[in-house]
Structure formats: C-alpha cells, structure tokens
C-alpha positions in Angstrom: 0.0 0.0 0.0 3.0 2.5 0.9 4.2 1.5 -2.3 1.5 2.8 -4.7 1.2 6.1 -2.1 4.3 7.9 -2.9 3.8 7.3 -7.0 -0.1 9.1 -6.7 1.2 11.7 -4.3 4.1 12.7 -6.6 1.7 12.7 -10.1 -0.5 14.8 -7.8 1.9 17.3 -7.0 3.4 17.2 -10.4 0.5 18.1 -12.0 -1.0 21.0 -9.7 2.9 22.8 -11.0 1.7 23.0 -14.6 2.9 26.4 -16.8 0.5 28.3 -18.2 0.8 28.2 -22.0 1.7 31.5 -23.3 -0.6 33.9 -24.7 -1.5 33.4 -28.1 1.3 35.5 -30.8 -0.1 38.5 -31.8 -1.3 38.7 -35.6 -0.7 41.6 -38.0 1.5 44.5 -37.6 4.2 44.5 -34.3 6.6 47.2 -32.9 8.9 46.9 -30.4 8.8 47.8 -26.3 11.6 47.5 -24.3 11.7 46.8 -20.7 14.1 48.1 -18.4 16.1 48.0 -14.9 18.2 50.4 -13.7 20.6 49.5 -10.6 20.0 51.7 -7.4 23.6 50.1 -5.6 25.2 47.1 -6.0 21.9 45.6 -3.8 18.9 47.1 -5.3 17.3 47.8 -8.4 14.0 49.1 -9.7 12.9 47.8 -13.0 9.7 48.8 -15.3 7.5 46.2 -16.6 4.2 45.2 -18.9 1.9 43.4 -17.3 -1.1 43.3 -19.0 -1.8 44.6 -22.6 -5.6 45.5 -23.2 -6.2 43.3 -19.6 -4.6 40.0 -21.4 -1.3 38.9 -19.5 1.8 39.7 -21.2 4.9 37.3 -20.9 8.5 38.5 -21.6 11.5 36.4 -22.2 12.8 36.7 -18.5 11.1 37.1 -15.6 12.3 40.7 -13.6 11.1 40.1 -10.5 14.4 37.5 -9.5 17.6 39.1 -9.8 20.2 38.0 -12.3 21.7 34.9 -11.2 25.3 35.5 -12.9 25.6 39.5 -11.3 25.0 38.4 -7.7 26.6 41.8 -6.6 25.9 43.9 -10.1 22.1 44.9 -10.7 22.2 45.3 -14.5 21.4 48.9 -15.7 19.2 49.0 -19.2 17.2 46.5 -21.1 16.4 43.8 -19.4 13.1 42.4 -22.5 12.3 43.6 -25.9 9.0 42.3 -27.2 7.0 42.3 -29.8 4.0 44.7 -29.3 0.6 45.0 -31.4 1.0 48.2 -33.8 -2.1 49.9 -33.5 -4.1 51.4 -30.1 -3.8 49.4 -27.1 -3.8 50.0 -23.1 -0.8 48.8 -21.3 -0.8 47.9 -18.0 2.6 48.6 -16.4 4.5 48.4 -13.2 7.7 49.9 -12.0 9.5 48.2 -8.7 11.9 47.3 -6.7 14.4 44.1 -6.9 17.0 43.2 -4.3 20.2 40.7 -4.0 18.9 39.5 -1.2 15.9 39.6 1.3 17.1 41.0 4.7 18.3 44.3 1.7 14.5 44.5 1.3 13.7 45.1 5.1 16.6 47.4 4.7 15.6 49.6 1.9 13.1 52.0 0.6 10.7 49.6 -1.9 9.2 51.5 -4.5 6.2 50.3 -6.4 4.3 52.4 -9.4 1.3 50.6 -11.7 -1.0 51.7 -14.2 -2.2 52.5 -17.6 -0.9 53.7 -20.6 -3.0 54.1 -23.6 -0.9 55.3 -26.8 -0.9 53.5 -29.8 2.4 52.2 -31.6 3.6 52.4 -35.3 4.0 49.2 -36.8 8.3 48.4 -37.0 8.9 51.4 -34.2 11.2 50.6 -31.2 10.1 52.2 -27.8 11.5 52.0 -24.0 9.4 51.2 -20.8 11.4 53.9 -18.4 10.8 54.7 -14.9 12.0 57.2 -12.1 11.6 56.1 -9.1 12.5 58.7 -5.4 11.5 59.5 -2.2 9.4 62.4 -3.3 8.3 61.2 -7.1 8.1 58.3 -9.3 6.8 57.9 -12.6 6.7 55.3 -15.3 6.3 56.2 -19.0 6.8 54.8 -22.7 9.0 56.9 -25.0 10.2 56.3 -28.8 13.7 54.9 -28.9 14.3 57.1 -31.8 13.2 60.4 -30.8 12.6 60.2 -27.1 9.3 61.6 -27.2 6.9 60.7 -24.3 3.9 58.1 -26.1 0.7 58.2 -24.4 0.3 59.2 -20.7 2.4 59.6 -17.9 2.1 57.8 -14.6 3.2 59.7 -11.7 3.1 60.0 -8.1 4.0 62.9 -6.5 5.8 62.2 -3.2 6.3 58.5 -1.6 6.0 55.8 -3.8 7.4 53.0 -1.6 5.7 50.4 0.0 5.0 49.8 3.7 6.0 46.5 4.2 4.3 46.0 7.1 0.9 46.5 5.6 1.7 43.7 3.3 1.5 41.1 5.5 -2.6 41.9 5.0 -2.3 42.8 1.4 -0.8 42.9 -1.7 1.2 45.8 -3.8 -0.2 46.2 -7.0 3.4 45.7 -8.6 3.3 42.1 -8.4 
C-alpha cells in the first residue's frame, strides 16, 4: 500500500505545478517595447515592466522580479526584455519596482512600487522604452520612442512617496506584483 502512495502523491503534486501556455502570438503589424532596470547600488534595483496589454497577460522572455543569477553583486542597468507589441491602439498595464540581491536588503531599503495605464498606440516596426523614475518624493513610469525620445501616451506619476510599507503587506498585496 505505501508503495502505490508515494507514486499518486508525486503525479499529484506534479501536475497541480503546470505552466501556463503563453498567450496566443499576436497577428498583424508588431513594434517593439523594451523593458528596463536600472541599478540603485550594488543591492537594489527598480525595474519597469508590462503586465497586461488591453487586460490579457503579457509574458517577456525573463522574468524581472528575480535578480540575475550571474551579477550576484551587479544589478544590471538598461534593457532587461524587448518584445513584440501590437502596432495599432492598445492600453498597457505597467508596473515599476523594486528588486534586491537578497531579502534581509528588502527590510533594509526604501521599496518602490508604481502601476498603471498607458493608452498610446504604436507604429507598426517602431522601437520604444518602458522607463521609470523612481524617489523619495516622485516616481513615474512612462513609454518613450527609442528614436526620438518623445513621451507616447500618458504619464504615470506620483508625486511624493511611492514605496511600500512592508508591514501593511503582510494583510495585502502591492499592486506591482
């Protein structure tokens, strides 16, 4: 009976750790967003992400939220994804955060978190950049063409504190991740 236990139990718990299939590629015309990071210190970085795009989940090549394996004490600075976008008008749901080396640097440090919407509508073979700016006294996340660095859509800003209170968490979520 023990025998035939441990088998079931494993294809059990093998199968509730299934991967999501990715979202379906998108047809027609496609531009080109770039995600970023930009290192704080050798500890902490805050990187600028798409979530969602028109409230479908968006998947990039690498996951942001885990910091880079190989740079265990150098946070990359600049593009961290490029992906192909739809060319046309679409609402992308963004988020800019933090990242650290290590947990006890997350108890340690200030943790921004920034989300929203940008609407703006991209030209079919265009490059743009996912940026953020993230202090103590204003954040903001924003799309801008690689080419001319012109601002596309809207802004998302906060004016003052954008970090978390980590305490509070323990009840909640951050809308970041």
């Amino acid at each position: 009976m023990q025998s035939r236990t441990i088998p079931v139990l494993s294809a059990v718990l093998l199968a509730s750790c299934t991967v999501q299939p990715p979202p379906p590629a998108f047809t027609g015309p496609v531009a080109h967003l770039s995600m970023t990071e930009i290192a704080r210190n050798p500890f902490a970085a805050n990187v600028a992400i798409v979530k969602k795009i028109n409230g479908q989940d968006f998947r990039d090549e690498i996951d942001p939220s885990q910091p880079p394996p190989d740079t265990p004490l150098n946070p990359r600075t600049g593009t961290i994804a490029t992906a192909d976008i739809p060319a046309g008008p679409e609402t992308y749901s963004v988020a800019g955060y933090s990242i650290f080396q290590a947990p006890i640097f997350a108890i340690a440090m200030a943790e921004y978190c920034i989300a929203g919407d940008i609407k703006f509508t991209p030209v079919a073979n265009a490059n743009y950049i996912l940026k953020g700016s993230f202090t103590p006294t204003y954040s903001a996340l924003w799309i801008q063409d690689a080419t001319t660095n012109a601002i596309e859509g809207n802004k998302i800003e906060i004016h003052g504190a954008a970090t978390i209170n980590k305490w509070s968490l323990l009840a909640t979520s951050a809308p970041c991740y």
